[in-house]
C-alpha positions in Angstrom: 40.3 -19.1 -17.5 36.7 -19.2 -18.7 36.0 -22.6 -16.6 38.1 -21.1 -13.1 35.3 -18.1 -13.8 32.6 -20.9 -14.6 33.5 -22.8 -11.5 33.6 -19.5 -9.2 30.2 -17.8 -9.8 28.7 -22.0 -9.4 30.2 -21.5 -6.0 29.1 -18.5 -5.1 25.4 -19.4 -6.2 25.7 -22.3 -3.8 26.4 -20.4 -1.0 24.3 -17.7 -1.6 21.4 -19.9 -2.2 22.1 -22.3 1.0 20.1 -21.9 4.6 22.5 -21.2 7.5 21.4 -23.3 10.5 20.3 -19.9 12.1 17.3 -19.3 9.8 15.1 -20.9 12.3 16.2 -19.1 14.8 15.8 -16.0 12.4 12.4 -16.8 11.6 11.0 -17.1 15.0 12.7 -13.6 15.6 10.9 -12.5 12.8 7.6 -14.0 14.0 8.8 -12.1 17.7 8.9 -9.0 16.0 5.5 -9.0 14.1 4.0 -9.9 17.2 5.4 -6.9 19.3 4.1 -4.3 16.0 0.6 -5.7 16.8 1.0 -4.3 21.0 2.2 -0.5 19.1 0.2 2.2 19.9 -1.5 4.0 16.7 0.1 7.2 15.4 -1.2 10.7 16.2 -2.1 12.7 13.5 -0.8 16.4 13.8 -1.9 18.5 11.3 -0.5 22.0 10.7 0.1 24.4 7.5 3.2 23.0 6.5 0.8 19.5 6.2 -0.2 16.6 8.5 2.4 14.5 10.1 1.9 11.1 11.7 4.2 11.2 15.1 4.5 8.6 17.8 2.0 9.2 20.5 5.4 9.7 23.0 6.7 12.4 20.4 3.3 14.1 19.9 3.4 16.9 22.4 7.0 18.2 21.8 6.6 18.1 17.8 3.7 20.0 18.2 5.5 22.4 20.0 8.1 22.2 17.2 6.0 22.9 14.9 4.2 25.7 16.6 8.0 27.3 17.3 8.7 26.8 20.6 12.1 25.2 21.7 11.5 21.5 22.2 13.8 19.2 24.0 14.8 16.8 20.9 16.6 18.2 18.2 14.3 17.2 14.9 15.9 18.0 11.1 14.1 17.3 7.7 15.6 15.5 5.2 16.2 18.6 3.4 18.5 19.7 6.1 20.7 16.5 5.7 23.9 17.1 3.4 
């Protein structure tokens, strides 16, 4: 029994340490990616009494408007109004 168990977990490790043939193509994903965060505009900065918050320049005008309480568009929640 202890040898079967042995044998399994060796197994496992194998695969778990082998490259898939996609890892190349995963990698130059990856590198797609990193080049498309550098084109991202920067964040606003809206600053308010409940504290600052750093919103997507698309998003900027109607959270501001959230937070000045005014009906917005988007529905927004906090994380303290998740379950």
């Amino acid at each position: 029994m202890k040898l079967h168990a042995v044998c399994c977990v060796l197994v496992l490790s194998g695969c778990a340490t082998a490259t898939s043939p996609g890892a190349s193509v995963g990698a130059s994903v990856a590198q797609g990616a990193r080049s498309h965060e550098e084109i991202l505009p920067e964040p606003v900065r809206l600053e308010s009494t409940a504290g600052t918050f750093l919103v997507h320049p698309n998003n900027a005008r109607d959270f501001s408007r959230l937070l000045a309480g005014e009906p917005t568009q988007n529905q927004y929640i906090s994380i303290s109004d998740v379950p």
